[in-house]
N, C-alpha and C positions, 0 to 999 in steps of 0.2 A: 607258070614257067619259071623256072631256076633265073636267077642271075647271072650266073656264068655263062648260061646258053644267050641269053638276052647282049652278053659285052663281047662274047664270040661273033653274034651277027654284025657288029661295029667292030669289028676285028682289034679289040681294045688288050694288050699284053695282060699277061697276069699280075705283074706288079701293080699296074696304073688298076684293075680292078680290087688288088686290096686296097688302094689309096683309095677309089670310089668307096668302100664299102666304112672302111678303117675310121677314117679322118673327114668322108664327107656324110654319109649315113652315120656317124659315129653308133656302128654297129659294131656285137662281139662276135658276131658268129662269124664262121667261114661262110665264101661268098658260094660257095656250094648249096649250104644250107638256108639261103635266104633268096625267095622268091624277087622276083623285079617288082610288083607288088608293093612290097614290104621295103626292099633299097629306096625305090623312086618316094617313097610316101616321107621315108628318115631325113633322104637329103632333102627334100621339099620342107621338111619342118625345118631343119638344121636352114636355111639359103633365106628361108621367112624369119629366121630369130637375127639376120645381120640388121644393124642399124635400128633394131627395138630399143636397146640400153646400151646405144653407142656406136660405135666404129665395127666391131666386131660378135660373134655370136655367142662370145665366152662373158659372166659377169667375173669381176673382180672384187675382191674384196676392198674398202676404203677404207675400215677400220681397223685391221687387223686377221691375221689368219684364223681366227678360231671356228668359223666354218665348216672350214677344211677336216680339222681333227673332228668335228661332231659329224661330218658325212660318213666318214670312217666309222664312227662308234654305230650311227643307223646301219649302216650297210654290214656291220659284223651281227647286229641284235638281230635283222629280217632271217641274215645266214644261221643263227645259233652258235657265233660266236662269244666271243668270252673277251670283255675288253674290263685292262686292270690298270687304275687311275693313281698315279702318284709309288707306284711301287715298282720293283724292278725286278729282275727274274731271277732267282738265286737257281735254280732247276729244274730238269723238266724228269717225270714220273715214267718210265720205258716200258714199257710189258713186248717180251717175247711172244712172238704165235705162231704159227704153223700158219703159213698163205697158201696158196696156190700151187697146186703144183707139189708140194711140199717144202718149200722155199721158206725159211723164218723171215720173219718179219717181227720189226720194229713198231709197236704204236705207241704214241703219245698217249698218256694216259691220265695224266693231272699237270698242274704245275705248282712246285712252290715259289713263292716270292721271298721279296729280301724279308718280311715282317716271319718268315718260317711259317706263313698259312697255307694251308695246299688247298688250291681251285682241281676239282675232280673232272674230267671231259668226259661228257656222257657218248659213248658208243654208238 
């Protein structure tokens, strides 16, 4: 059963079920796409991680943010992204295409950095 249908029967507004779904499921998806199921199981992990390592269900860093920036670098490498350390973007590589429809479009197609080496984006 959909979630939506499940916060309908608790006659629950549409805002307060993105806040269910957003902030207590700390889910991406639309509450459309996500069974009751799958909501009740998220916020149930999420309400059991209060008071594991504190006050709250969030950890914190103690020593420093660098965490942060390495969750980033994991989360680009699972996606095939391109993360570039110590360098700065001098520009980016543009190819023209033909989309949809007949519509041009813009793709990124490389980039070069401040050092003039161009990183290529695979297609």
């Amino acid at each position: 059963m959909s979630s939506v249908l499940t916060f309908n029967l608790f006659q629950l507004p549409s805002r307060l079920q993105d806040l269910v779904i957003y902030a207590l499921a700390l889910l991406s998806s639309p509450a459309e796409e996500v069974t009751t199921k799958e909501a009740m199981e998220a916020v149930y992990r999420h309400l059991a991680a209060l008071g594991h390592y504190g006050h709250t269900a969030l950890l914190a860093p103690t020593y420093g943010i660098g965490e942060v920036s390495q969750s980033f670098c994991r989360i680009a490498a699972v996606n095939g992204g391109i993360y570039i350390l110590k360098r700065g973007i001098r520009g980016l590589l543009i190819e023209d295409r033909m989309g949809e429809q007949g519509h041009n479009q813009c793709h990124c197609v490389g980039i070069v950095d401040t050092e003039d080496k161009v990183a290529i984006i695979p297609c």
